[in-house]
Structures are given as structure tokens and as C-alpha cells.
C-alpha positions as CSV (number, residue, x, y, z in Angstrom):
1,X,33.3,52.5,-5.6
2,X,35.3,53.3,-8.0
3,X,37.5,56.9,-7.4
4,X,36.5,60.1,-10.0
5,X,40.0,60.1,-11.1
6,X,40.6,56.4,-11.8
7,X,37.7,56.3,-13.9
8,X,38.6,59.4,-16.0
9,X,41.8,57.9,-16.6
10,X,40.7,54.0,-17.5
11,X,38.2,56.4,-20.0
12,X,41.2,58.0,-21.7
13,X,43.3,54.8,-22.3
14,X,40.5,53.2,-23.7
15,X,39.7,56.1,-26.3
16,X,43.6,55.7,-26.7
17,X,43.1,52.2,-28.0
18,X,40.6,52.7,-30.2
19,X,42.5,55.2,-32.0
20,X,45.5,52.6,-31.9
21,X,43.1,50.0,-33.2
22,X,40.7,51.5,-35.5
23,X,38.0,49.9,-32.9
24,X,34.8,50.6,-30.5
25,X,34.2,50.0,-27.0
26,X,30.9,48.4,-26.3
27,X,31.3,48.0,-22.8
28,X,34.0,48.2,-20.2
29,X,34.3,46.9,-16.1
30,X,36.6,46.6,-13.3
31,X,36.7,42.8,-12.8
32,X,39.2,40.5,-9.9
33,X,38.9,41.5,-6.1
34,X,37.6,44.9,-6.6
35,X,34.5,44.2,-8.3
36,X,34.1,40.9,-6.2
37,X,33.9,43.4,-3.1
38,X,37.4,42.3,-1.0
39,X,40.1,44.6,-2.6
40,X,43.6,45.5,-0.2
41,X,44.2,49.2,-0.5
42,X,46.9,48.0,-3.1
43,X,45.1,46.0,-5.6
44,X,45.6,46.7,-8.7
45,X,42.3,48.1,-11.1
46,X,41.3,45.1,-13.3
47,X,39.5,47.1,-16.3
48,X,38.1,44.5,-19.2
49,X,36.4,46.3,-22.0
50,X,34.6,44.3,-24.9
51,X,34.9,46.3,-28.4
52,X,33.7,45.6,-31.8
53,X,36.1,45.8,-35.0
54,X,34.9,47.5,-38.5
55,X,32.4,45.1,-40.4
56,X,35.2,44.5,-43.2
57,X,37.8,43.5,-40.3
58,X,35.3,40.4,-40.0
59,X,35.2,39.4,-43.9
60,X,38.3,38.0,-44.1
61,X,39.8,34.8,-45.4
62,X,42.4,34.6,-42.5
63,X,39.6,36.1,-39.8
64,X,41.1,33.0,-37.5
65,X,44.6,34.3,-37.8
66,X,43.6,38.1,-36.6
67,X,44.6,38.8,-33.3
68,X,41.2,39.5,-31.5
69,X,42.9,40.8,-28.0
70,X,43.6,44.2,-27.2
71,X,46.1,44.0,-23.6
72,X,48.3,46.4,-22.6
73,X,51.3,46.3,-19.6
74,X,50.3,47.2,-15.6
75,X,51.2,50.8,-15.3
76,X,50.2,52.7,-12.3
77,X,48.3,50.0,-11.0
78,X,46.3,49.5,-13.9
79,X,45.5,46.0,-15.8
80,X,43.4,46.9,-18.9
81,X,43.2,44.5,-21.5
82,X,39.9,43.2,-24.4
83,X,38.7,41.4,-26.4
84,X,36.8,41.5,-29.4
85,X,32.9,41.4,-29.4
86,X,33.0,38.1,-31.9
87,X,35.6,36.3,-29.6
88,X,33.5,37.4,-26.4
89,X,30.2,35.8,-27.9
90,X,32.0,32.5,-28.5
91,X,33.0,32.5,-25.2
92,X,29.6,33.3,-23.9
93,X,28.7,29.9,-26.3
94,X,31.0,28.0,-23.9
95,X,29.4,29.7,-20.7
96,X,33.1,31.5,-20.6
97,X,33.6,32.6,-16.6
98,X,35.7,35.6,-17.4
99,X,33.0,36.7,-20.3
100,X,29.7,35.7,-17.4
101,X,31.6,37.8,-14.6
102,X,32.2,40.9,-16.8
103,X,28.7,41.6,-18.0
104,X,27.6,41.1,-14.7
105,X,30.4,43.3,-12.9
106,X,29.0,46.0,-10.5
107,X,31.6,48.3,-11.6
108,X,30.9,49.9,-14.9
109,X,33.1,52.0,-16.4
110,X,31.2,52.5,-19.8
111,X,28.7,51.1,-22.3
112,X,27.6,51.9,-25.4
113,X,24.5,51.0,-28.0
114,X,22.3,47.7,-26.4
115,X,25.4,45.5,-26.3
116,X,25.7,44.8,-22.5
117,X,21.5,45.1,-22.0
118,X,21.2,42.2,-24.4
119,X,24.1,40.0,-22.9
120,X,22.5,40.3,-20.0
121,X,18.8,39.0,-21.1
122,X,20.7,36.6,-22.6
123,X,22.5,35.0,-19.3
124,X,19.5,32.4,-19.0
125,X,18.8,31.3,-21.8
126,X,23.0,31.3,-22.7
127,X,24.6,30.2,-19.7
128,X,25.4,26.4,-18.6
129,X,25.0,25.8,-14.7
130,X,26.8,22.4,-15.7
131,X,29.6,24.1,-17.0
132,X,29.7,26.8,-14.3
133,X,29.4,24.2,-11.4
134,X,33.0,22.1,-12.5
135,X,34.4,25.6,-13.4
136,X,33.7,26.8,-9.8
137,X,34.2,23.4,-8.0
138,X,37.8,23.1,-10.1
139,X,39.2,26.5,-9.1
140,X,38.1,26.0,-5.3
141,X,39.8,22.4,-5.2
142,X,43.5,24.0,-6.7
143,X,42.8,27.1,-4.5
144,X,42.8,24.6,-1.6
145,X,45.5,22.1,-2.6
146,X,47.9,24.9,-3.5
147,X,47.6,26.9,-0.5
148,X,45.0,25.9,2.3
149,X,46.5,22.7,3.3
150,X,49.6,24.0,5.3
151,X,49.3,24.7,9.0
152,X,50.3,28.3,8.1
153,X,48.5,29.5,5.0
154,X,48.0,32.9,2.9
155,X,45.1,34.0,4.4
156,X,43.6,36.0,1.0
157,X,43.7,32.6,-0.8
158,X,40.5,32.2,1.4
159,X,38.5,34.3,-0.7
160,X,39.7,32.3,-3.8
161,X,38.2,29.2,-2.4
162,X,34.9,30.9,-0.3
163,X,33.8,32.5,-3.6
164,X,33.9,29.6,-5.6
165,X,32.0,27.2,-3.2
166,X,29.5,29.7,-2.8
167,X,28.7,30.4,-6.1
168,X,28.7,26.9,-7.0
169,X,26.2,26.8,-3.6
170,X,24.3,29.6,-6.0
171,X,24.4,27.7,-8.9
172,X,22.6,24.4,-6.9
173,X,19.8,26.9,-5.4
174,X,18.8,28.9,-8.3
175,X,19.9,27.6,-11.7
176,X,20.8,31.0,-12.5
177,X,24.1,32.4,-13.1
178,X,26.2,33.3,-9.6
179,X,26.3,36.8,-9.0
180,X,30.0,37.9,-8.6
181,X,29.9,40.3,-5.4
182,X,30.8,38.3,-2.0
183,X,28.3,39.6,-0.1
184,X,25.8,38.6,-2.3
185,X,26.9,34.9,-2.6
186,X,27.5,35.0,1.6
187,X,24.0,34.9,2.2
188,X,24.0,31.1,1.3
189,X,26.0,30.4,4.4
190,X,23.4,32.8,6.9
191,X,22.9,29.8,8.9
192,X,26.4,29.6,10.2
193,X,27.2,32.9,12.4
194,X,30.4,31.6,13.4
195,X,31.3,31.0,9.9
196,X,30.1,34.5,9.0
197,X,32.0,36.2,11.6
198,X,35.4,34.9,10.9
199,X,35.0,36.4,7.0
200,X,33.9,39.4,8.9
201,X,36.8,39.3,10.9
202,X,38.8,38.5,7.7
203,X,37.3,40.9,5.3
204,X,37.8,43.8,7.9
205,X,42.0,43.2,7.8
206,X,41.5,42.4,3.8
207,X,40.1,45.7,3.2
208,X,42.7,48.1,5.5
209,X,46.3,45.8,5.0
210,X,48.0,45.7,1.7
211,X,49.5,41.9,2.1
212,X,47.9,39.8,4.4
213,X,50.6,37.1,4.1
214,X,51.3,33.7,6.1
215,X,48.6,33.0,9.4
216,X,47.6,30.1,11.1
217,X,44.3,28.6,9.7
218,X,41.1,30.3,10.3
219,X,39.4,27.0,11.5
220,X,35.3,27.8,10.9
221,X,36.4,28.5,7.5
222,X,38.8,25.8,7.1
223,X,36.0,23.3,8.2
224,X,33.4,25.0,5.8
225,X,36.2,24.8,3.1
226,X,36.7,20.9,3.4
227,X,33.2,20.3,4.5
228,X,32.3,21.1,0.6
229,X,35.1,20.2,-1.1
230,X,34.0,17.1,-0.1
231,X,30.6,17.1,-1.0
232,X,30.8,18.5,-4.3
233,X,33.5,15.8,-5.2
234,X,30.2,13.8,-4.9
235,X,28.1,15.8,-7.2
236,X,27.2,15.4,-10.8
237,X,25.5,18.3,-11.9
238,X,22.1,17.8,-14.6
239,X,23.4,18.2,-18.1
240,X,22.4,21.6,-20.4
241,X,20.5,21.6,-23.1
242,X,22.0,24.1,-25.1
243,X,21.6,23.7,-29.0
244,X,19.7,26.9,-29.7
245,X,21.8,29.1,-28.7
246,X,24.3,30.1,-31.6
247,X,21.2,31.9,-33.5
248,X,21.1,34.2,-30.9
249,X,24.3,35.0,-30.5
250,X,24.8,35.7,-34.0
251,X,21.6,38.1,-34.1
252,X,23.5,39.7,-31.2
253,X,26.7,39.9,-33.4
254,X,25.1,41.4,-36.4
255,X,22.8,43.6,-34.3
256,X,26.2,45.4,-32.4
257,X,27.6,45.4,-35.9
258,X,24.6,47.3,-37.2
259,X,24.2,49.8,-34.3
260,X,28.0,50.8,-34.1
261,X,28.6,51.2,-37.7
262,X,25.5,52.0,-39.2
């Protein structure tokens, strides 16, 4: 959860920015470590927030030249930063992770109109388990290469290769988008209790020490770790077939347009 205060004040900074930026917030979420359910007491917030422009900011000659981010510097341990509802649903085209992760977050700070309801519905019909599979598969292999194959390793780059493999692990069972809270995606691996218990072990230091740092390798999870990587270097996931989908993410556009400014 998400403390009282914090939320009050990621609230404020984002009515602050759509008076800076003559904009609407559609929907806003803590994303990173937080909303994936291992955070260190220290870790910073990691608020996204989608918004939507006025419908005359959209008919433009140089609409590709507009900047369509909204991002703003850490301060007091807060990372807020958006984008704009149009660059968000051509994201979503591409099956976008960042885009996927925040309509799904479990940390929702606010929404407005049907916006984040009709993302959502959208997820299967929208999103690519192709795409999602390299995605995942890529950012577990240079999680491992950078910093798993030492004899003493940062031990919170573990999560950044565990929740990978297990949601592309998600991705194989179900077909469906991987949800993004660990303990959701760690009942793939139910059948290994001594795997289970070393994340237990880990998640317990995770959650109570601000910097983990250097360690020794965690060897059930090591072996895990290698075990896929070397599996899924093997795997060609089915290809998508996706050629329907713009239509519905232009209704989508036009529909947010419609309820926001009337």
C-alpha cells in the first residue's frame, strides 16, 4: 500500500501539471519495484500518469514535432513523469511493456472517465504474447550477463531476472498478458519449494534493508536462472495476428477525447 500522505501529494503535482500543461489526467499508477511487490524501505515512488491534450492540440500540421511527454526531476523520492493518451495508444499498438504494466499496476493513484476500464478490455485482443515473450526473455538475459555471472553478485538484480522468466513462463501458460505483481507470477514455480524459499528468504531482507549490495550467489535461484535462460534461447514463440487492431484504438482515442472535453 501506498501511504495517505504520498498519495495526497503525487495528487497535487499532478493537478500542478495540468495547470502547467493545459492538460487532463486520465489515469495515474505507481509502477517499478513497488507496484511489482519487492520495494527496499528506500525506493523511490515510480508515479506514471497517462493524460489527454485539448482536441485542437491534436490538429496540427507539426502534431509529430509536439513534445508528447510530461517528466519532471526526483524530488523527495518521487519519479513522476507521462505521457500523452495518443502516444500511449501507439505504444499499446506495439504491445509497449511500460504502457501493458501501467494499466495493469495494482497501485492506482487516480482515474478518470472509461479510459483505464477500456484499456484493460482491450489487453487481449491488443496485446502480442510474441512481442512480450522476446521483450521479457531480452531483459532477463542482460539482467543476467550484466550482473548474475560473478561469484559475488547484487543480490536485488535477482528480481530483475526472476520477474522476467516468470512472466515469460505466464506468457507460455496462458496467452494472456503477465500480471506484474511477483507473487502472482511465483505461483508458476510452486513445484520447486526450495526455489520458493530462497525468494522468501530474499524478499524478507529486500523488504526491511535499504541496499542489499554484493553476496555470494543464491544457488536454487542461480540454477533456476540458467536452467531458463537456456531453454528460452530455444524457443520461438507463435506469431500474432494483429491487423485489426488500430480501429479500436482509434475509437478509444476519439471516445477519451469525447468524454474529457465534451
Amino acid at each position: 500500500m501506498i501511504a495517505h500522505a504520498v498519495q495526497e501529494e503525487v495528487r497535487a503535482r499532478l493537478r500542478r501539471a495540468e495547470q502547467e500543461h493545459a492538460v487532463k489526467v486520465l489515469l495515474a499508477v505507481e509502477s517499478g519495484s513497488r507496484a511489482w511487490g519487492f520495494a527496499s524501505p528506500n525506493s523511490d515512488y515510480d508515479a506514471r500518469f497517462i493524460y489527454v491534450n485539448a482536441p485542437q492540440w491534436y490538429l496540427s500540421v507539426g502534431l509529430e514535432e509536439q513534445r508528447d511527454v510530461i517528466e519532471y526531476p526526483i524530488v523527495d523520492e518521487m519519479d513522476i513523469n507521462g505521457w500523452d493518451v495518443r502516444k500511449a495508444l501507439r505504444l499499446f499498438w506495439k504491445s509497449n511493456p511500460g504502457f501493458v504494466e501501467w494499466v495493469q499496476s495494482p497501485l492506482v493513484y487516480e482515474h478518470a472517465g472509461s479510459f483505464h476500464a477500456r484499456a484493460k478490455a482491450l489487453l487481449p485482443q491488443v496485446y502480442s504474447v510474441e512481442s512480450g515473450i522476446y521483450h521479457y526473455r531480452s531483459m532477463a538475459k542482460t539482467n543476467y550477463r550484466g550482473y548474475l555471472k560473478t561469484d559475488l553478485v547484487p543480490l536485488k538484480k535477482y528480481f530483475y531476472v526472476l520477474r522476467p522468466l516468470l512472466s515469460v513462463r505466464w506468457l507460455e501458460a496462458f496467452n494472456a498478458p503477465a500480471p506484474i505483481e511477483f507473487e502472482r507470477l511465483r505461483v508458476l514455480v510452486d513445484e520447486e519449494p526450495g526455489l520458493q524459499q530462497a525468494i522468501d528468504d530474499l524478499l524478507a531482507v529486500k523488504r526491511v534493508s535499504p541496499e542489499l549490495g554484493l553476496s555470494p550467489q543464491i544457488a536454487p535461484i542461480q540454477a533456476f536462472v540458467e536452467r531458463e535462460l537456456e531453454r528460452l534461447e530455444h524457443l520461438k514463440p507463435a506469431r500474432t495476428d494483429r491487423r485489426e487492431i488500430e480501429p479500436l484504438l482509434s475509437d478509444l482515442f476519439r471516445t477519451v477525447l469525447a468524454e474529457t472535453w465534451g
